[in-house]
PyMOL commands that place a pseudoatom at each C-alpha (Angstrom):
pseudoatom trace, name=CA, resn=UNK, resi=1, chain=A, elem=C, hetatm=0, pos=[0.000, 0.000, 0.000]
pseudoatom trace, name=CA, resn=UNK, resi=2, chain=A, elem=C, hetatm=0, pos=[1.036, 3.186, -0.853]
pseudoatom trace, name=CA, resn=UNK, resi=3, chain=A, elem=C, hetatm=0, pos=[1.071, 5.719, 2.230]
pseudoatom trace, name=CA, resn=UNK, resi=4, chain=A, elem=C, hetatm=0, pos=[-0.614, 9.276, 0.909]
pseudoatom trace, name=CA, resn=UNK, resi=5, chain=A, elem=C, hetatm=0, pos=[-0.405, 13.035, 2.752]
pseudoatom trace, name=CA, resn=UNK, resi=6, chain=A, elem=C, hetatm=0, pos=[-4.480, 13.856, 2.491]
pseudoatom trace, name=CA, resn=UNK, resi=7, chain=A, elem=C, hetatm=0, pos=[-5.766, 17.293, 3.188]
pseudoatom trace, name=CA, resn=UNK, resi=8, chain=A, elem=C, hetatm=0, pos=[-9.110, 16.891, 3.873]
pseudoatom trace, name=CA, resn=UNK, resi=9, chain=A, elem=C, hetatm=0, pos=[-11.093, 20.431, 3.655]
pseudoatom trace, name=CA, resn=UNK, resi=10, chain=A, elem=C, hetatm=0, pos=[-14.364, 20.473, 5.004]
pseudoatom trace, name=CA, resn=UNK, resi=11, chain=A, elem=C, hetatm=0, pos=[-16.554, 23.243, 6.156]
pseudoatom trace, name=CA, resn=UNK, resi=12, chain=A, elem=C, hetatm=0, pos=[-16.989, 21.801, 9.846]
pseudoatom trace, name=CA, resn=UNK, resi=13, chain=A, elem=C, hetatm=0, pos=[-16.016, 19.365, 11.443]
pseudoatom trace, name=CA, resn=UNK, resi=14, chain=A, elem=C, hetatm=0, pos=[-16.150, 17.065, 14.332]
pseudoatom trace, name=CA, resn=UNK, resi=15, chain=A, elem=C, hetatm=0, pos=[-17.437, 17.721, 17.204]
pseudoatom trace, name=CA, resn=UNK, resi=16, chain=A, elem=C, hetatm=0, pos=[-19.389, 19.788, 15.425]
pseudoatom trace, name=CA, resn=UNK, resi=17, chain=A, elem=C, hetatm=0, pos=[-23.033, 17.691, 15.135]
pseudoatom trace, name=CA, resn=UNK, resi=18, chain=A, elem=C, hetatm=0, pos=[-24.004, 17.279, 11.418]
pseudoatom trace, name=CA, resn=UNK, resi=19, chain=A, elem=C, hetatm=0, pos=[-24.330, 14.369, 8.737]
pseudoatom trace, name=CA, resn=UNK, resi=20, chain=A, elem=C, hetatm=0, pos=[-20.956, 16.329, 6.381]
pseudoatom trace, name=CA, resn=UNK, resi=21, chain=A, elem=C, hetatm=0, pos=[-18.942, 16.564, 9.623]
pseudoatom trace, name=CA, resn=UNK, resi=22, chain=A, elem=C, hetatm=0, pos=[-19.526, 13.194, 10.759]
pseudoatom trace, name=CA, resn=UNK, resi=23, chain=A, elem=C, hetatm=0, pos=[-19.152, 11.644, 7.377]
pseudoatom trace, name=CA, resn=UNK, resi=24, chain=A, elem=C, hetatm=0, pos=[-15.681, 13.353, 7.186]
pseudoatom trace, name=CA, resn=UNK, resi=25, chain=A, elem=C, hetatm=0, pos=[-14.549, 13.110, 10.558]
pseudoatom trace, name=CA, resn=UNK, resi=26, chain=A, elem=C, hetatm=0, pos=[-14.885, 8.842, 10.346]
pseudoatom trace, name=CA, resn=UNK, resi=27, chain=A, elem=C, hetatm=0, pos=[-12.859, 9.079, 6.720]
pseudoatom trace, name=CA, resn=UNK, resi=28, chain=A, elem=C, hetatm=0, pos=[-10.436, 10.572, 7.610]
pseudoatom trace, name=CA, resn=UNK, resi=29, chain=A, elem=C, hetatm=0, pos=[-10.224, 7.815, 11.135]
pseudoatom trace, name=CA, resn=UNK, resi=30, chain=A, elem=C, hetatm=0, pos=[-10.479, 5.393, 8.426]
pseudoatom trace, name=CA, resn=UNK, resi=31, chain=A, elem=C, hetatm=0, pos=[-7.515, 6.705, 6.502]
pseudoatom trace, name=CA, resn=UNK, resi=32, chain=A, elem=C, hetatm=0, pos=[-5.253, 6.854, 9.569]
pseudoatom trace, name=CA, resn=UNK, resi=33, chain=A, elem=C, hetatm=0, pos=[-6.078, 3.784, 10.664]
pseudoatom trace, name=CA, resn=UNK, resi=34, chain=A, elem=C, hetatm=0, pos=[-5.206, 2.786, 7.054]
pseudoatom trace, name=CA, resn=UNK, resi=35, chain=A, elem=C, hetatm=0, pos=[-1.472, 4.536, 7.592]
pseudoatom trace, name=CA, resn=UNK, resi=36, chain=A, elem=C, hetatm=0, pos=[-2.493, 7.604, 5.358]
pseudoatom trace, name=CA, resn=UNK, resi=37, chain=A, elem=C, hetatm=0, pos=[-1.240, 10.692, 7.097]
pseudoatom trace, name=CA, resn=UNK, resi=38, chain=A, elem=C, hetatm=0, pos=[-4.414, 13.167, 7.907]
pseudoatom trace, name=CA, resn=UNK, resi=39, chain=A, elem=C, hetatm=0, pos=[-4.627, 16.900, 7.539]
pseudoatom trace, name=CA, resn=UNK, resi=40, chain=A, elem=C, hetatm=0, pos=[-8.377, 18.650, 8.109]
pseudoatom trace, name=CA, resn=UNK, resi=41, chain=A, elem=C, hetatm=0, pos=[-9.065, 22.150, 7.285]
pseudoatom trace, name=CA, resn=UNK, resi=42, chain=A, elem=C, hetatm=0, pos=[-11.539, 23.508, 8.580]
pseudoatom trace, name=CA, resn=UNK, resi=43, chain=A, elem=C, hetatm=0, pos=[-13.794, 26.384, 9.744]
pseudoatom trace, name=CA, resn=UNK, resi=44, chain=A, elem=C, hetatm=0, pos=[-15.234, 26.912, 13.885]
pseudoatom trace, name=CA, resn=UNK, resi=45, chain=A, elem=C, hetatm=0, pos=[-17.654, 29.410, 15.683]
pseudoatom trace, name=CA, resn=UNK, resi=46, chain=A, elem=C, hetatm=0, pos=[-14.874, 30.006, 18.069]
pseudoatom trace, name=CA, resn=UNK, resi=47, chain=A, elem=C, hetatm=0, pos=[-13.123, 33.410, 18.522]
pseudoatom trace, name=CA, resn=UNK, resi=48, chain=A, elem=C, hetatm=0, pos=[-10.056, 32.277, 17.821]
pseudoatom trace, name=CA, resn=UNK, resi=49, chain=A, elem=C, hetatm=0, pos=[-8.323, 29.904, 14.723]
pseudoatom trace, name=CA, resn=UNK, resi=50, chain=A, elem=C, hetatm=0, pos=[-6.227, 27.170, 16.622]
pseudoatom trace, name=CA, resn=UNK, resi=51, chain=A, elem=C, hetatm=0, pos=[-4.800, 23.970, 15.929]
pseudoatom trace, name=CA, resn=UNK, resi=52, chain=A, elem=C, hetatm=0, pos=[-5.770, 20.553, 17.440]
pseudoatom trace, name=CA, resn=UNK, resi=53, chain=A, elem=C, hetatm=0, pos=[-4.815, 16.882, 17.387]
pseudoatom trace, name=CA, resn=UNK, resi=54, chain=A, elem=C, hetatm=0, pos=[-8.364, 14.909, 17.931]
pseudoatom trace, name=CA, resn=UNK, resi=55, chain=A, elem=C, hetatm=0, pos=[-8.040, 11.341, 18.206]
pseudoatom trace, name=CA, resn=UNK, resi=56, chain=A, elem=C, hetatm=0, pos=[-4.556, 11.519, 16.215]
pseudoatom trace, name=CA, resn=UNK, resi=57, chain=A, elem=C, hetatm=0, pos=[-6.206, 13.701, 13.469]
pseudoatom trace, name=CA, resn=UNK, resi=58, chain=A, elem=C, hetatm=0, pos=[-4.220, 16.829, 12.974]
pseudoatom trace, name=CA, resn=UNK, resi=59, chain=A, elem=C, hetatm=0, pos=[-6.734, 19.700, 12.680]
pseudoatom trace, name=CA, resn=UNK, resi=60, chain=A, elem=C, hetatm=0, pos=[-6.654, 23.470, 11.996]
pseudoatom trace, name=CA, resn=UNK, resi=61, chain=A, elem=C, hetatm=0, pos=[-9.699, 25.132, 12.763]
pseudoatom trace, name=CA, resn=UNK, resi=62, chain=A, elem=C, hetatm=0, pos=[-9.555, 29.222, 11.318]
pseudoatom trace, name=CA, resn=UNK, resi=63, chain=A, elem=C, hetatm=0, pos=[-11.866, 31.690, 12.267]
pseudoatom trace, name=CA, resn=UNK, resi=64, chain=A, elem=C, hetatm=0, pos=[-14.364, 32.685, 9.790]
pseudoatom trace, name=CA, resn=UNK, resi=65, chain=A, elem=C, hetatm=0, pos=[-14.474, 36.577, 9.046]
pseudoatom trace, name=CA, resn=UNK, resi=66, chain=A, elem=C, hetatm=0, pos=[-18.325, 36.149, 8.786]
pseudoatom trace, name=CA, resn=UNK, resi=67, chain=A, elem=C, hetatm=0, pos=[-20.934, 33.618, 8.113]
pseudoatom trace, name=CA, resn=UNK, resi=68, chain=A, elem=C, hetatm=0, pos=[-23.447, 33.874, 5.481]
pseudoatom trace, name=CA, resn=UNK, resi=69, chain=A, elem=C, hetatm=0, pos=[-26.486, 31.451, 6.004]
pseudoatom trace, name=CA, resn=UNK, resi=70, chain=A, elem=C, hetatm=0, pos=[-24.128, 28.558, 7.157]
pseudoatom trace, name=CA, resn=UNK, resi=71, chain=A, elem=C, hetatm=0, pos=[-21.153, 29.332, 4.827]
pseudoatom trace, name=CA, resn=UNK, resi=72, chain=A, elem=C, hetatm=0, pos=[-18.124, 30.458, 6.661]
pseudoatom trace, name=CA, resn=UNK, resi=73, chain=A, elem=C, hetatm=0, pos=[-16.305, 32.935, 4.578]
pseudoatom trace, name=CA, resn=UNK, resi=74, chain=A, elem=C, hetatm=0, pos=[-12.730, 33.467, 5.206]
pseudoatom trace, name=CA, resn=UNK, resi=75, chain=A, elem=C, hetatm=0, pos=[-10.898, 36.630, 3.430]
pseudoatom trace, name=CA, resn=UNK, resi=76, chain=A, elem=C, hetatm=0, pos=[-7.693, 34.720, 3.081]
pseudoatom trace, name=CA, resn=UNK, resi=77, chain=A, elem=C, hetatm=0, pos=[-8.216, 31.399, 3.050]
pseudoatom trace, name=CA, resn=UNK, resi=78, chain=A, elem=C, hetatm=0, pos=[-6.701, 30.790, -0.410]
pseudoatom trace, name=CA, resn=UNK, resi=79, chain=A, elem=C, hetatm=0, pos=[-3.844, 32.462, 0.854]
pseudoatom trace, name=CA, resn=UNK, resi=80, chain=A, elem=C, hetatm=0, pos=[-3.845, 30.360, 3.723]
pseudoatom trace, name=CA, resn=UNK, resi=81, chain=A, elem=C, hetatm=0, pos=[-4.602, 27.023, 1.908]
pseudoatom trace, name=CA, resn=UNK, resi=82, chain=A, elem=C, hetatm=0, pos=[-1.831, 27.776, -0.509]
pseudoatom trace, name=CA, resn=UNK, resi=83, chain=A, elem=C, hetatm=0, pos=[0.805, 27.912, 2.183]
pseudoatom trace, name=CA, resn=UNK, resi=84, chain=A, elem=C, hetatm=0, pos=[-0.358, 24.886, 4.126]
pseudoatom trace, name=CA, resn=UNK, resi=85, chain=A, elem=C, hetatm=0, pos=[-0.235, 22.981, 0.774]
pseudoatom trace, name=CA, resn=UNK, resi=86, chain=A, elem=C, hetatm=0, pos=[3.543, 24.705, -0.068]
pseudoatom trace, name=CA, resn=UNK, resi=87, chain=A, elem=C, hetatm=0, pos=[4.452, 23.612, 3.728]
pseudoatom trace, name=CA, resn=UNK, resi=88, chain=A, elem=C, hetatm=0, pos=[3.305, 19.941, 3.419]
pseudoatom trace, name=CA, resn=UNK, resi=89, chain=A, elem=C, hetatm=0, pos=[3.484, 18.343, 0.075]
pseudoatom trace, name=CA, resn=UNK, resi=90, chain=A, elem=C, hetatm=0, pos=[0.241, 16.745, -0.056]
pseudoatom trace, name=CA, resn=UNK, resi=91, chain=A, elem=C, hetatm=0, pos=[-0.543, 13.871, -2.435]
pseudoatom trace, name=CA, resn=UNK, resi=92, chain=A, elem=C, hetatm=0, pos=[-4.469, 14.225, -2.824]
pseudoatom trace, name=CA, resn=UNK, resi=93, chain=A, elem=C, hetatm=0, pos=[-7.023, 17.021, -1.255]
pseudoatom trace, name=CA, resn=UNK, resi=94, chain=A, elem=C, hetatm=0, pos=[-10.730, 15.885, -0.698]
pseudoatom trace, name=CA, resn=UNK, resi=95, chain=A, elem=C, hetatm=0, pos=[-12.999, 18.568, -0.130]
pseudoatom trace, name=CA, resn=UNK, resi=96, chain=A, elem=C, hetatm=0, pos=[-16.955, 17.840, 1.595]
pseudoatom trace, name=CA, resn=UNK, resi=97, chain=A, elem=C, hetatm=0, pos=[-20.033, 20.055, -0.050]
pseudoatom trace, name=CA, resn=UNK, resi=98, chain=A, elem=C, hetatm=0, pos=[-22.610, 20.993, -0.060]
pseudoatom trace, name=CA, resn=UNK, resi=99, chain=A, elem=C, hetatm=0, pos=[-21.554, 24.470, 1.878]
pseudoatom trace, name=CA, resn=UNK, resi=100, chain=A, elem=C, hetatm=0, pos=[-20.022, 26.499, -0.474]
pseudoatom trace, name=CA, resn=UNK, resi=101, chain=A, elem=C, hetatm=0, pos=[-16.475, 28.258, -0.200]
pseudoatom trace, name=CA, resn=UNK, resi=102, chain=A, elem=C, hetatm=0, pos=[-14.268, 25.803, 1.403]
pseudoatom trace, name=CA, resn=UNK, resi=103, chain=A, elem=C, hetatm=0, pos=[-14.405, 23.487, -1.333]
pseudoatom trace, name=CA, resn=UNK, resi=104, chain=A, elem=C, hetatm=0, pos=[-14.197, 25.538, -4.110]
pseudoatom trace, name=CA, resn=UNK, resi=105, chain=A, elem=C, hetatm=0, pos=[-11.223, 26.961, -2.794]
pseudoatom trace, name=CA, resn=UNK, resi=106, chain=A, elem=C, hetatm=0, pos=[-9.720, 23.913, -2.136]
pseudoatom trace, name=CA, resn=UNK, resi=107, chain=A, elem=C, hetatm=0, pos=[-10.675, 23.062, -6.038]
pseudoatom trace, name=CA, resn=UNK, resi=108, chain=A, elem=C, hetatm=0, pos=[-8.827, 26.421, -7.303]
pseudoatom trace, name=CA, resn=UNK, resi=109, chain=A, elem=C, hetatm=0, pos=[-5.708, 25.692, -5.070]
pseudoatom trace, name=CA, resn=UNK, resi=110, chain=A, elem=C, hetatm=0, pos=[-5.671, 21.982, -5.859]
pseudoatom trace, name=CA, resn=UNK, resi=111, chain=A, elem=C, hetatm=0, pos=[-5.135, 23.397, -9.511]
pseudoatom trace, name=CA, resn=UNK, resi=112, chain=A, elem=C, hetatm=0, pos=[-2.582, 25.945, -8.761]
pseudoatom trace, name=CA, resn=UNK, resi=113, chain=A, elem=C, hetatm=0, pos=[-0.381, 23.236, -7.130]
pseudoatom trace, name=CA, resn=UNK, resi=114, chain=A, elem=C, hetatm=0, pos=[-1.365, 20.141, -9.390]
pseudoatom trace, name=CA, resn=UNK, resi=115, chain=A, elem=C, hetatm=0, pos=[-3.082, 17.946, -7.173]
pseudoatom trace, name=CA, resn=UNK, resi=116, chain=A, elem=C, hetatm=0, pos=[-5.423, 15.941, -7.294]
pseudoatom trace, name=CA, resn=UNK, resi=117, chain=A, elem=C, hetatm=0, pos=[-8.891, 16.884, -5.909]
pseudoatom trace, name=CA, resn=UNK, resi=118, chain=A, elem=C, hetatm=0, pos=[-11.708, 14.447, -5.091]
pseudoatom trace, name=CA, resn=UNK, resi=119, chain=A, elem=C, hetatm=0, pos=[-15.083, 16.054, -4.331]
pseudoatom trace, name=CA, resn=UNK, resi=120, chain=A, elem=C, hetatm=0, pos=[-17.348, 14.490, -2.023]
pseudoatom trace, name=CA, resn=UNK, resi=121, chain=A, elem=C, hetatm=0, pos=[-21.120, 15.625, -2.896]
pseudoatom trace, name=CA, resn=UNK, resi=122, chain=A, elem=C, hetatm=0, pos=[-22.810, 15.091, -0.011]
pseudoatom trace, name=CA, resn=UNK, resi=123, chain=A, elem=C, hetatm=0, pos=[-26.115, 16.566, -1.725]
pseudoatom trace, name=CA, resn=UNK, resi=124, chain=A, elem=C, hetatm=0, pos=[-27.399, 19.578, -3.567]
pseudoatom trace, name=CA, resn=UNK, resi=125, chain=A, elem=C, hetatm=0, pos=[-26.933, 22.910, -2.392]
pseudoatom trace, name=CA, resn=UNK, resi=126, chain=A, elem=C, hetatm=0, pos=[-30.634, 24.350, -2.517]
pseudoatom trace, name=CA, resn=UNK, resi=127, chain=A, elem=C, hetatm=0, pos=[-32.398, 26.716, 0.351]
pseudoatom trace, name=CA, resn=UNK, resi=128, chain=A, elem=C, hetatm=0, pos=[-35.668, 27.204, 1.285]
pseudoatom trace, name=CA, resn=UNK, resi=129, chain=A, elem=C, hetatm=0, pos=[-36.385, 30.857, 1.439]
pseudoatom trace, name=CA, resn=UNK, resi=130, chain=A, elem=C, hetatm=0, pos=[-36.810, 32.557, -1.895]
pseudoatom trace, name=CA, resn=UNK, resi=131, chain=A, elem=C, hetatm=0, pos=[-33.632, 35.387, -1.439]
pseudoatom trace, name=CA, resn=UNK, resi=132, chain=A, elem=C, hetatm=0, pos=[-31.207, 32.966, -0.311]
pseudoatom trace, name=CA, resn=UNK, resi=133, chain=A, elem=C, hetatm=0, pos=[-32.360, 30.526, -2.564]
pseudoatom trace, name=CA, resn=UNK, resi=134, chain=A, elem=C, hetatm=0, pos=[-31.784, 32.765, -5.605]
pseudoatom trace, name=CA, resn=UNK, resi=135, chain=A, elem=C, hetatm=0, pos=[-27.889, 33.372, -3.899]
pseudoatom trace, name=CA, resn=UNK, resi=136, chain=A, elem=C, hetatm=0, pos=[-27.670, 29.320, -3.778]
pseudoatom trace, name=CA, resn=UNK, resi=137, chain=A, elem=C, hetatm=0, pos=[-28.634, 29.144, -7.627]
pseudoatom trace, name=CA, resn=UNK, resi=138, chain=A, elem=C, hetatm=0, pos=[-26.175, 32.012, -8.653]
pseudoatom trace, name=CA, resn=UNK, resi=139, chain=A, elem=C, hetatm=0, pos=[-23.767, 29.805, -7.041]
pseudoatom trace, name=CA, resn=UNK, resi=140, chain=A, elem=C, hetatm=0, pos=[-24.919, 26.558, -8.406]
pseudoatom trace, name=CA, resn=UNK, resi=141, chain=A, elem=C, hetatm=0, pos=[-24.593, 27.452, -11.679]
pseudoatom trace, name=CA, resn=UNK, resi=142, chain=A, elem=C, hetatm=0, pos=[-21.042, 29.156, -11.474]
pseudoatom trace, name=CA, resn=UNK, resi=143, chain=A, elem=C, hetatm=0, pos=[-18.579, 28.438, -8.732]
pseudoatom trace, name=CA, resn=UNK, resi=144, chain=A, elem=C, hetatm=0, pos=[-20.281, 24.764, -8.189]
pseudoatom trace, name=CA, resn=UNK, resi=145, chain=A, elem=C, hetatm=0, pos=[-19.917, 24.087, -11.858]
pseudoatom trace, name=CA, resn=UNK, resi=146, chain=A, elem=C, hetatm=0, pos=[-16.632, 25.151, -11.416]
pseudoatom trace, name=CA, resn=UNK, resi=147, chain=A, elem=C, hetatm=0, pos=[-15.413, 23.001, -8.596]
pseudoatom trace, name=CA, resn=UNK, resi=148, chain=A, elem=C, hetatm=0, pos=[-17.395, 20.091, -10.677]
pseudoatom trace, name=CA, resn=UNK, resi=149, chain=A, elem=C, hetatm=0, pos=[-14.958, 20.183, -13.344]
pseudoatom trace, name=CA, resn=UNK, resi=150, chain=A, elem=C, hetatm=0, pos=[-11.912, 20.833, -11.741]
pseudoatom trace, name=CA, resn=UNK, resi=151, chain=A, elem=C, hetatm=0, pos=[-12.461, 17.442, -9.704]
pseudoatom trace, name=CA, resn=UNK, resi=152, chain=A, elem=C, hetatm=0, pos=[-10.735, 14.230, -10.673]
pseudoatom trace, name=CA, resn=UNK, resi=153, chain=A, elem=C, hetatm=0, pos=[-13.635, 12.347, -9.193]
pseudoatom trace, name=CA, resn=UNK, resi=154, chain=A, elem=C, hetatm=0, pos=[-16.681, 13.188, -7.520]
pseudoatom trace, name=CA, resn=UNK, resi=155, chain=A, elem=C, hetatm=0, pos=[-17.848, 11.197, -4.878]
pseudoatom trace, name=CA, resn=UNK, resi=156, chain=A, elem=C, hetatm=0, pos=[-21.533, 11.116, -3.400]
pseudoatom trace, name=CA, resn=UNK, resi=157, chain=A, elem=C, hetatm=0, pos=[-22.899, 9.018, -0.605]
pseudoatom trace, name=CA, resn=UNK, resi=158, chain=A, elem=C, hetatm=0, pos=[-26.267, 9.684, -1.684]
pseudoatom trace, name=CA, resn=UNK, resi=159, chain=A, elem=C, hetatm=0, pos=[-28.577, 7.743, -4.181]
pseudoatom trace, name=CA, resn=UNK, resi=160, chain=A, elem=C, hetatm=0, pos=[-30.572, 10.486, -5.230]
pseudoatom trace, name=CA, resn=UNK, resi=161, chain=A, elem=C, hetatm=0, pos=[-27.560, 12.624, -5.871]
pseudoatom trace, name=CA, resn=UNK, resi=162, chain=A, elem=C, hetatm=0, pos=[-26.157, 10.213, -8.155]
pseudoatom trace, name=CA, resn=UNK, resi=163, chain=A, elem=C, hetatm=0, pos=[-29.297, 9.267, -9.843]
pseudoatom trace, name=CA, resn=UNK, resi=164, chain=A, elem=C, hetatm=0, pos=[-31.282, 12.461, -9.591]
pseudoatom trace, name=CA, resn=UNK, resi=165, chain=A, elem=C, hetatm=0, pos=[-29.391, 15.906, -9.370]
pseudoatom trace, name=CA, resn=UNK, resi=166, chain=A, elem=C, hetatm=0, pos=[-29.635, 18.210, -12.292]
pseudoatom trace, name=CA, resn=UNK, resi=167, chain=A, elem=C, hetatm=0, pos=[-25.951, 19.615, -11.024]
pseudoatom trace, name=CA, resn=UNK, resi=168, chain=A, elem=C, hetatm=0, pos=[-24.180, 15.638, -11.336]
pseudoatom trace, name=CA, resn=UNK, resi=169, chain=A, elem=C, hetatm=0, pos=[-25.527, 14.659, -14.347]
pseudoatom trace, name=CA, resn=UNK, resi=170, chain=A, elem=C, hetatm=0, pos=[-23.010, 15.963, -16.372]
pseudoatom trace, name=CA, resn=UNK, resi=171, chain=A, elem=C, hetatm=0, pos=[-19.969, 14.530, -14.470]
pseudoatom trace, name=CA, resn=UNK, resi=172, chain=A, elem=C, hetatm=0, pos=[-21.216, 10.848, -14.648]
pseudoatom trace, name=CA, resn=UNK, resi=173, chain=A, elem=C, hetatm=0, pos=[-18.101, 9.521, -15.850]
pseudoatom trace, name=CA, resn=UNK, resi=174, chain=A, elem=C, hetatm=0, pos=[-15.804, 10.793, -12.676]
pseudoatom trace, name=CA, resn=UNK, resi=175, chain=A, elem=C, hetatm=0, pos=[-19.039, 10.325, -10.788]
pseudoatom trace, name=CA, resn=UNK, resi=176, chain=A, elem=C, hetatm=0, pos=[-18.826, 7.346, -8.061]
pseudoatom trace, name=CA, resn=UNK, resi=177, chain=A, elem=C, hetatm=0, pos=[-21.777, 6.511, -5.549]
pseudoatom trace, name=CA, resn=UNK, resi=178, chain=A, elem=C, hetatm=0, pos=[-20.394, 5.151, -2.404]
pseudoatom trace, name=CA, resn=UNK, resi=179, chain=A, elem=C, hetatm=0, pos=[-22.821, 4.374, 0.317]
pseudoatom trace, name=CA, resn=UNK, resi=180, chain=A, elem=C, hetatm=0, pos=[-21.671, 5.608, 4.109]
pseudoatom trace, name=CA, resn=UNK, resi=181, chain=A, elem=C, hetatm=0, pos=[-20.398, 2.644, 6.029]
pseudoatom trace, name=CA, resn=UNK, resi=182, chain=A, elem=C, hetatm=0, pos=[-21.820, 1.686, 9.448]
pseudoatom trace, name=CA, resn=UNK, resi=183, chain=A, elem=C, hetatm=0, pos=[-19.947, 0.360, 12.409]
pseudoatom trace, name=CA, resn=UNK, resi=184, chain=A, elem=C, hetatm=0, pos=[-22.031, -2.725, 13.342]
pseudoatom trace, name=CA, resn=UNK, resi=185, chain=A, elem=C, hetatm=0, pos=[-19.990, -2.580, 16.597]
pseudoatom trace, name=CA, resn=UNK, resi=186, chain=A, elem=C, hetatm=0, pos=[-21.655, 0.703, 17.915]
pseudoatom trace, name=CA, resn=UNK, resi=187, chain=A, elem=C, hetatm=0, pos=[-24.669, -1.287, 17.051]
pseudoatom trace, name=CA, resn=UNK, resi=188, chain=A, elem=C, hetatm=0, pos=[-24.320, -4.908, 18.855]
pseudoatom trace, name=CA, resn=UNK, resi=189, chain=A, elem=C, hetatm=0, pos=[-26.705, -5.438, 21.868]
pseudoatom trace, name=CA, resn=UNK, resi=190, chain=A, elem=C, hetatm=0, pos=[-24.960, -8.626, 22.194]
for i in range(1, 190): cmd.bond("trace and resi %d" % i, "trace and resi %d" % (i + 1))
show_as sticks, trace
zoom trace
């Protein structure tokens, strides 16, 4: 087996409750496990950006300079992804969506530097009230479309997004549905 350097880049992450940061947080426990040396990017809600080892992960957590519906939006963070890729030579950078910004940076930097960037599409980005809805579109059909292409593969947990969404359809060929696992050993009663 071939030992990688993975930069995962996710919006939030754990402990932070939610399906994307849960989802990302047991990949990339999977991939150490595996021997794969684990970076996370990340935003927080604290006041401060800091650094963190959880459970062996190495994680930097930066401050967002302002949220917009739940994107964090960060000023510099292509300057900052750009030197933590420079710094640590990574061999692949996964990126979680649906929240926008963190990944599509990722996608843009992952192209300055030449490596390859997996997308995993955890579902469509689409909002419920009409004015942020019409933001979400804007962004669907630009930056999204964007990050779409520049991925080597994009990978979905979800049925219907592989199936059903008007935004994958055109990226069937580096498309890949891979269902979540489940630990049967949180589950035995036994």
């Amino acid at each position: 087996m071939i030992k990688m350097n993975v930069l995962i880049i996710s919006p939030y992450f754990y402990p932070k409750k939610g399906g994307l940061e849960n989802y990302s947080y047991n990949i990339a426990k999977i991939l150490l496990e595996k021997g794969h040396d684990i970076t996370v990017l990340c935003s927080d809600h604290e006041k401060e950006s800091k650094k963190e080892i959880v459970d062996r992960i190495r994680i930097i957590r930066l401050k967002p300079d302002f949220i917009l519906s739940n994107t964090p939006i960060r000023f510099n963070l292509f300057f900052t992804m750009s030197k933590l890729v420079r710094e640590n030579n990574f061999d692949l950078i996964n990126a979680h969506t649906p929240v926008p910004f963190y990944a599509d940076v990722a996608a843009i930097v992952s192209k300055r530097y030449s490596i390859p960037f997996v997308l995993t599409y955890h579902n469509d980005n689409i909002k419920t009230t009409f004015a942020i809805n019409i933001i979400a579109n804007v962004y669907n059909y630009s930056f999204n479309l964007a990050t779409l292409k520049l991925s080597k593969f994009i990978i979905t947990p979800s049925p219907y997004c592989y199936n059903e969404s008007k935004f994958l359809k055109k990226f069937k060929n580096k498309l890949r549905w891979i269902p979540p696992g489940v630990d049967i050993n949180k589950y035995d009663i036994g």
